[in-house]
C-alpha positions in Angstrom: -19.6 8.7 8.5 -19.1 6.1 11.6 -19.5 8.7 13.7 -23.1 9.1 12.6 -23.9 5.5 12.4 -22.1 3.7 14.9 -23.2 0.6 12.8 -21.5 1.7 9.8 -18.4 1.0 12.5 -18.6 -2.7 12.1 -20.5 -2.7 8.6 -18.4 -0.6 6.3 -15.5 -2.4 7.3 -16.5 -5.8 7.0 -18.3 -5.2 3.3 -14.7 -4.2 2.5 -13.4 -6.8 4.5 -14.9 -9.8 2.1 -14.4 -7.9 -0.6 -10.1 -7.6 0.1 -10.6 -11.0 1.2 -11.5 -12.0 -2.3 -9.2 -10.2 -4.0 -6.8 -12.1 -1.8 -7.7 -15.3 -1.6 -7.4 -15.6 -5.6 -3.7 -14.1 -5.6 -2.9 -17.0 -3.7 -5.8 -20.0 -3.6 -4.5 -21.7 -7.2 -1.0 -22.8 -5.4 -2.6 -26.1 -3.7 -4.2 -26.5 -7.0 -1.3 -26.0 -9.5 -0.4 -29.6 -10.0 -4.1 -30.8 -10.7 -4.8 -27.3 -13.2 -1.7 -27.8 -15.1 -2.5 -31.4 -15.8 -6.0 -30.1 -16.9 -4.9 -27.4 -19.3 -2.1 -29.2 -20.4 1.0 -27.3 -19.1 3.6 -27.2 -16.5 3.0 -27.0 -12.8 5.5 -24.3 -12.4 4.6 -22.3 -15.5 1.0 -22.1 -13.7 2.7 -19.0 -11.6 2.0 -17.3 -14.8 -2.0 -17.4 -13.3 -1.1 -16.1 -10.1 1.3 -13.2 -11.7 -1.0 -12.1 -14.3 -3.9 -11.7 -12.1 -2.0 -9.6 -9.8 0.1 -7.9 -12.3 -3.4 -6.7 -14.1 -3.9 -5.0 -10.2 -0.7 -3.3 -10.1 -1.6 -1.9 -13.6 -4.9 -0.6 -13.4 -4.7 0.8 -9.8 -3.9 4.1 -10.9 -7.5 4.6 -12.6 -9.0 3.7 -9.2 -8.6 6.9 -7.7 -9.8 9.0 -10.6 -12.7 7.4 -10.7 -13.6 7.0 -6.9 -13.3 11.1 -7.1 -15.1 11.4 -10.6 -18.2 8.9 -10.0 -18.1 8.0 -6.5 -17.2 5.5 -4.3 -19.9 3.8 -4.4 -20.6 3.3 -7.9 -16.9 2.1 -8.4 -16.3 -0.1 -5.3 -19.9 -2.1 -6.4 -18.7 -2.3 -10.4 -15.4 -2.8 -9.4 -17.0 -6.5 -7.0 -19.3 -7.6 -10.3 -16.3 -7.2 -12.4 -14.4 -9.6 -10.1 -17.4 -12.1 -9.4 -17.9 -12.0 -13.5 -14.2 -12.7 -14.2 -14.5 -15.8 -11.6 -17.2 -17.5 -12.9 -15.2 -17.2 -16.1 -11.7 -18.3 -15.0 -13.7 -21.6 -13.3 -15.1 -22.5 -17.3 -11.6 -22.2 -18.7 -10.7 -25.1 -21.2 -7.4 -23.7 -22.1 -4.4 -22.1 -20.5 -4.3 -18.8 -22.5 -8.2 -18.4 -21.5 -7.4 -18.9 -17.7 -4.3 -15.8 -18.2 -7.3 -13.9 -19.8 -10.5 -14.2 -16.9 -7.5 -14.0 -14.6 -6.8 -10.3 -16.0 -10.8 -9.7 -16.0 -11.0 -10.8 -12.4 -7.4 -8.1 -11.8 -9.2 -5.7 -13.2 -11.7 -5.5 -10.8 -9.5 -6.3 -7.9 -7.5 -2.8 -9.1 -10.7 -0.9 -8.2 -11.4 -2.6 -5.4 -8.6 -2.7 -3.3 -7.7 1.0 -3.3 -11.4 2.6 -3.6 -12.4 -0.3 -0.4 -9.3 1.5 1.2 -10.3 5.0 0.4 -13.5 4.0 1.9 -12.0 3.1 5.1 -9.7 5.7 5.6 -12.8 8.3 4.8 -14.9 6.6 7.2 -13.1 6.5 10.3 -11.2 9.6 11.9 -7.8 9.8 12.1 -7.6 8.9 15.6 -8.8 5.5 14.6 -6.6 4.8 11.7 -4.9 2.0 13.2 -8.3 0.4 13.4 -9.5 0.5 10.0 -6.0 -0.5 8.8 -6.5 -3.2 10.7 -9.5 -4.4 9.1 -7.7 -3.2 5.4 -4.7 -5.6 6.3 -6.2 -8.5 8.2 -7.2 -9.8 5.3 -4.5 -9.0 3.2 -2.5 -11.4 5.2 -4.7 -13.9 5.8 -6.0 -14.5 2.2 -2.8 -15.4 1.3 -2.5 -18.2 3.6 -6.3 -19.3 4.0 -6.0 -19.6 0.2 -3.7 -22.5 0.0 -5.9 -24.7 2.6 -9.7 -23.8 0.9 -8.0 -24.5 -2.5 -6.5 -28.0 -1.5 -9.7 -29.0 0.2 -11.8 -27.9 -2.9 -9.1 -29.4 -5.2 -9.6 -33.0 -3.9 -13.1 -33.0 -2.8 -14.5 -31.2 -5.7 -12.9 -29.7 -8.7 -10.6 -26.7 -9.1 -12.3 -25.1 -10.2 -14.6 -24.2 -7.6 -11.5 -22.2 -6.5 -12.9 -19.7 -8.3 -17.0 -20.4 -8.4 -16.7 -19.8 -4.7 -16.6 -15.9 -4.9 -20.0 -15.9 -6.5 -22.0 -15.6 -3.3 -19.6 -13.1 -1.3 -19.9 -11.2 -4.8 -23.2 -10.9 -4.4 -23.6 -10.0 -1.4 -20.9 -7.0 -1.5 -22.3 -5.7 -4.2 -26.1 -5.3 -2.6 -24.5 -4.5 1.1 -22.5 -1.9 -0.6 -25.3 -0.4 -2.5 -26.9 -0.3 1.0 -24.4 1.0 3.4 -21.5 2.9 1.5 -21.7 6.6 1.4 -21.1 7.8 -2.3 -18.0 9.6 -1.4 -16.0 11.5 -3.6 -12.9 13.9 -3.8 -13.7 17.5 -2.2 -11.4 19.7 -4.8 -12.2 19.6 -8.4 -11.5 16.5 -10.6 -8.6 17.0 -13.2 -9.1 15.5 -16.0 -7.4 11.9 -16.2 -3.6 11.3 -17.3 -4.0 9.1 -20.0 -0.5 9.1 -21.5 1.1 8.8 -17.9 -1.1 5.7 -17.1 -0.3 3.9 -20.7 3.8 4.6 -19.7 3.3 3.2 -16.1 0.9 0.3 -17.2 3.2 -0.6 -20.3 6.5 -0.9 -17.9 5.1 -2.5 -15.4 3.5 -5.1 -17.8 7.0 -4.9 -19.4 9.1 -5.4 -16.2 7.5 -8.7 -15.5 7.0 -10.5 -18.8 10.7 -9.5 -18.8 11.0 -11.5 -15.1 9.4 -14.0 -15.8 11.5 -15.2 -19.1 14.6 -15.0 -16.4 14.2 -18.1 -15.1 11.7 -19.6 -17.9 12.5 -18.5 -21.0 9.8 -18.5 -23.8 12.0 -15.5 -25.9 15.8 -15.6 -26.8 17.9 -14.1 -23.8 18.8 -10.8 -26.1 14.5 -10.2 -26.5 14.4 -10.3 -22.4 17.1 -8.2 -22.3 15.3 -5.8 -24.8 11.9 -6.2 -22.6 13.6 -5.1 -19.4 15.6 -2.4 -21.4 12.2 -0.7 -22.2 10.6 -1.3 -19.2 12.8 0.5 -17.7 12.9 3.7 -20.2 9.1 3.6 -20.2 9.2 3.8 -16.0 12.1 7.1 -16.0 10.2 8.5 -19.0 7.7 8.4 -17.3 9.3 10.2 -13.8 10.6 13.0 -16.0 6.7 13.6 -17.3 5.2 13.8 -13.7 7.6 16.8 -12.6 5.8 18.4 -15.6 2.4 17.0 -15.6 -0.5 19.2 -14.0 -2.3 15.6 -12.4 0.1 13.0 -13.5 -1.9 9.0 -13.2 0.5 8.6 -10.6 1.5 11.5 -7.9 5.4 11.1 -7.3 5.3 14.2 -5.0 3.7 11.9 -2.5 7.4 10.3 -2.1 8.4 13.6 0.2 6.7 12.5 3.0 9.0 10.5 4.5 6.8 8.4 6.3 4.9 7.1 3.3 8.4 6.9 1.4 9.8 4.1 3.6 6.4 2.4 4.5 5.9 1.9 1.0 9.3 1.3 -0.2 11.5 -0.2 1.9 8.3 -1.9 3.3 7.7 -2.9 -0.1 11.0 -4.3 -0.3 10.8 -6.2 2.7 7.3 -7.8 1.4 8.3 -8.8 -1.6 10.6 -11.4 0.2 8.1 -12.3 2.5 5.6 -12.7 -0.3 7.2 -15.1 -1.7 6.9 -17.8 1.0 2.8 -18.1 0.3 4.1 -19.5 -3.5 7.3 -21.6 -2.7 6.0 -23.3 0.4 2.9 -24.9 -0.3 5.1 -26.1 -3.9 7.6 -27.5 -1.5 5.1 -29.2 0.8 3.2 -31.3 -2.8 6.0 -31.6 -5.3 9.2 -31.8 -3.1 7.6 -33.2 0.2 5.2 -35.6 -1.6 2.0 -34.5 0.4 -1.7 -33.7 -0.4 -3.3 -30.8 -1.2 -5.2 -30.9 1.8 -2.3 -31.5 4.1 -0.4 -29.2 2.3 -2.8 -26.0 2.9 -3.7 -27.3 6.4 0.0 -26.6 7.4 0.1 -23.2 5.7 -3.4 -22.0 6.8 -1.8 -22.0 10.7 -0.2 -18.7 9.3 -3.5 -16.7 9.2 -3.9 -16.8 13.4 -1.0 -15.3 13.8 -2.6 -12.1 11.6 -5.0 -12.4 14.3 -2.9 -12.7 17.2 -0.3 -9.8 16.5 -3.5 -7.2 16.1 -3.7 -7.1 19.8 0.1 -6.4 20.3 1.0 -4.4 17.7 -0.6 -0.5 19.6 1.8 -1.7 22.7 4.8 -2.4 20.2 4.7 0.3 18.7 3.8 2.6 21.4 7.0 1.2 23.0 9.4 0.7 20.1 8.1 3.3 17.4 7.9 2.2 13.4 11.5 2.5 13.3 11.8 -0.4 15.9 9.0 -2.7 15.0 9.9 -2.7 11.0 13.1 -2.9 11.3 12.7 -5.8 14.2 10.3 -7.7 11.8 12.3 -7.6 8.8 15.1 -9.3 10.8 13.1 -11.7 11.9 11.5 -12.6 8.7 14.7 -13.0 7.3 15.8 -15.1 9.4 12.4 -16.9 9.4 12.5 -17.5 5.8 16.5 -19.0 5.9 14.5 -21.3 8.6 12.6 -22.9 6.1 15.8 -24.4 4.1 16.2 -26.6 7.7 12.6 -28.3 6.7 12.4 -32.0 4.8 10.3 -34.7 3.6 10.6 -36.3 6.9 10.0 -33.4 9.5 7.3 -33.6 11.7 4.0 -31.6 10.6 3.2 -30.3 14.3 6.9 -28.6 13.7 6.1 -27.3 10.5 3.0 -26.2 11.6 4.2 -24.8 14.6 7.1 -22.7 12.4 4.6 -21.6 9.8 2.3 -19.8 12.9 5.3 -18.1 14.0 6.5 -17.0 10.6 2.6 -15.6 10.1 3.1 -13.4 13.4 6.7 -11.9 11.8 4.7 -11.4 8.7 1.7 -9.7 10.3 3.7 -7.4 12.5 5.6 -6.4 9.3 2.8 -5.7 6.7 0.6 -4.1 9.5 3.2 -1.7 10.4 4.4 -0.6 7.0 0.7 -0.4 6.1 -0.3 2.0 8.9 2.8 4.4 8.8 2.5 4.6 4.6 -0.8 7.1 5.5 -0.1 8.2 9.0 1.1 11.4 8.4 -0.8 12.0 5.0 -3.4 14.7 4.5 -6.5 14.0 4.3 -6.9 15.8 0.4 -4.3 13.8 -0.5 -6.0 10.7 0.4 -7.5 9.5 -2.7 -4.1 9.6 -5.2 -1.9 8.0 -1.6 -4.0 4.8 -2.0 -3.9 4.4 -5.3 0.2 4.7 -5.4 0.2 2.2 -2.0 -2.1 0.0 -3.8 0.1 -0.2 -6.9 3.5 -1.0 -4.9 1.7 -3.5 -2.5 0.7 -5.4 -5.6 3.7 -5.4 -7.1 5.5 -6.9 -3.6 3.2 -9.2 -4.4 4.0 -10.0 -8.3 7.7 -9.7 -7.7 7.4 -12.1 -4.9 5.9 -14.5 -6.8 7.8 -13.3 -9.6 11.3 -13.7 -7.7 10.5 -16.8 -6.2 9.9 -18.6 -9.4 12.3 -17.2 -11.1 14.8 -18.2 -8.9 13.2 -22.1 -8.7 13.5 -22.1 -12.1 17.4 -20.9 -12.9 18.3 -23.5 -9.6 16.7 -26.4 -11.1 17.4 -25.4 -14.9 19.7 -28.3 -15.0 17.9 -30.9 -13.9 14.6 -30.2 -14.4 13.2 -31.7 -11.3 12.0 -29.5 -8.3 14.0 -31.7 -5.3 13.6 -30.1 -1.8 17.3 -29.0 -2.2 16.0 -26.7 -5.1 13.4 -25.1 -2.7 16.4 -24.8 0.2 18.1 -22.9 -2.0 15.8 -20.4 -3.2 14.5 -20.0 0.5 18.0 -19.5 1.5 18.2 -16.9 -1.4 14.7 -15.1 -0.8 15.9 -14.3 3.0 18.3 -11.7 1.8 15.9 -9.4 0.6 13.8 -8.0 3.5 17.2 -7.1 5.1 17.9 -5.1 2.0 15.0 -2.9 3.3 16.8 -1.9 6.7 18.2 1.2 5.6 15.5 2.6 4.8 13.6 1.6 7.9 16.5 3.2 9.8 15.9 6.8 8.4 12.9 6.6 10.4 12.8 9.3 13.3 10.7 9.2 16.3 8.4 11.6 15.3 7.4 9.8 12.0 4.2 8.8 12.5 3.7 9.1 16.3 0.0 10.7 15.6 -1.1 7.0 15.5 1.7 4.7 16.9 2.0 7.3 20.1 5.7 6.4 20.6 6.5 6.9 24.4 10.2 8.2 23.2 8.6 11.1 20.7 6.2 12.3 23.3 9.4 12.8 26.0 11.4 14.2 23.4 8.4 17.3 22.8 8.0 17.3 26.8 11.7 17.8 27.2 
């Protein structure tokens, strides 16, 4: 398609661009805003992560149907319904009066997030030859990792100079305009091979134990249900999810393709690279809650200091060919998830009293660690992934990227809340201790990064060390 058009080269991907921006920015832009929303709806500041789980929960669910319907009706048609879904739901979640109406618009506006992240990615990856892949998941991950971290600094600033709820009304106009430049310039692409018919039952088992797994986290370290219900929740979430395994070996077109898992390549850059985001995901939540309730600043100040993150996302873009040219996947993930372990332990050194040029200064470094990390597990998860199979390998990364997300947010919380269960009052020793805790998990993801081989991948990273060992 670019190749036709070199216009569509910049075009295509910046339509999906502002749309995975949005989708973004709302998993994150309500943290600056927490304390001023909960007084508003009349609940607590850190029950409010219900909001941010909820909305990307709802993604992780519906995900699965994005596929199947980019194939059945088009790209097109779905990526544009999919962006008046999400404008729709924001308008709504801004004219919430009540807590269980903000959980509800903030499932509306998930549900057309889930069709727009994986068809704007399907997009991408059919519009741009495979030579170019890095490229366009560049442009699929830049703003993936800057949402998160512009979020916190547009929601403070519209938090105390307006309302919060222009957090949300503020998607109207990029809405808008996606949905007419996408009408425009998108190419109504669909699936070459005849579309099986959709996996209902497989998509109600997935969908139920995902929804399942993190009610069930959630009542960990908040409980709204006796402890033997949350042990009852998890207990089926987890016989829905290895029902549901057993049905795809059997299923013609299961809702979600397990087979993909045998390509190593997208194995580890979605799983152990999920692991390793799912601790890094949860610094986006707990440091801008840090910064207001256990530092005492503003909104403003508070997303200022976070926002420093995003140029590192810009920064690492440039570096990140030579890396890996240099290193291979196997050297740069494991590398990063080091690093962002030990980044994250960093954070428990941080109080009321440390300089903001230092915390500034920490937060841009931790956003290069974090860039290198979700670029490179991004780009390996389809390096090696035929072309046919496409479609069903964005919906599946789609699903588990969300969900590093959710159990990020998830974890994070959870955690804040069992440390602080006694007292009831979120001192910056609480927040130390849950940083301390989070920085475990990306080095949980190191073996898999290790079963790596220099070959994995080296279609796109060019790894100097593959290419010597075919010569030889």
């Amino acid at each position: 398609m670019t190749e036709r058009d070199p216009r569509l080269r910049v075009i295509i991907p910046m339509i999906v661009a502002v749309a995975f921006l949005m989708e973004q920015l709302d998993s994150t832009i309500i943290t600056t805003a927490i304390p001023d929303m909960a007084a508003s709806l009349g609940t607590t500041p850190l029950r409010l992560n219900l909001a941010v789980t909820t909305y990307v929960l709802t993604l992780a669910v519906f995900i699965p149907v994005s596929g199947w319907f980019a194939d059945r009706f088009g790209a097109r048609r779905v990526f544009a319904l999919a962006l008046f879904t999400f404008t729709v739901g924001s308008v709504l979640c801004g004219m919430a009066d009540s807590f269980a109406m903000l959980l509800a618009t903030r499932a509306l506006q998930g549900l057309g997030g889930a069709m727009m992240t994986p068809v704007g990615r399907l997009i991408l990856l059919r519009s741009f030859p495979r030579g170019q892949l890095v490229t366009a998941m560049t442009y699929m991950t830049l703003p993936a990792i800057m949402g998160p971290v512009i979020g916190p600094l547009l929601g403070g600033v519209l938090t105390t100079y307006a309302s919060w709820r222009w957090i949300f009304y503020v998607n109207v106009p990029f809405g808008c305009i996606g949905i007419l430049a996408a009408l425009r310039y998108v190419e109504d692409v669909r699936g070459e091979a005849a579309v099986p018919r959709f996996d209902f039952g497989g998509f109600l088992m997935v969908g139920a134990g995902l929804a399942l797994l993190q009610y069930g986290l959630e009542n960990v370290g908040r409980p709204a249900i006796p402890v033997p219900a949350i042990l009852g929740v998890l207990a089926a979430a987890a016989l829905l999810l290895v029902a549901f395994i057993a049905y795809a070996r059997r299923a013609p077109a299961p809702a979600v393709d397990l087979t993909l898992f045998r390509l190593r390549s997208f194995q580890v850059g979605t799983l152990a690279g999920g692991l390793c985001r799912i601790g890094l995901n949860g610094v986006p939540f707990l440091l801008p809650l840090m910064l207001q309730v256990g530092f005492g600043v503003s909104p403003v100040t508070s997303g200022s200091l976070t926002f420093v993150g995003s140029f590192g996302a810009l920064l690492i873009r440039p570096a990140l060919s030579s890396l890996l040219r240099r290193f291979g996947f196997r050297g740069v993930l494991g590398g990063s998830a080091v690093l962002g372990s030990i980044m994250i332990a960093g954070f428990a050194l941080m109080r009321p009293d440390t300089p903001h040029w230092l915390i500034g200064g920490y937060v841009f470094a931790f956003g290069l660690v974090r860039s290198m990390q979700f670029m490179s597990s991004n780009t390996l998860s389809y390096a090696d992934m035929p072309a046919e199979k496409l479609s069903r390998a964005t919906s599946l990364g789609g699903v588990l990227q969300q969900l590093s997300v959710s159990f990020g947010v998830s974890v994070a919380a959870t955690m804040l809340g069992l440390v602080s269960f006694d007292s009831h009052a979120l001192t910056p020793e609480r927040f130390h201790e849950v940083f301390l805790l989070m920085a475990v998990i990306p080095l949980l993801s190191l073996p898999g990064f290790l079963r790596l081989r220099p070959e994995d991948g080296v279609q796109v990273s060019r790894h100097r060390r593959a290419e010597q060992d075919k010569a030889a």
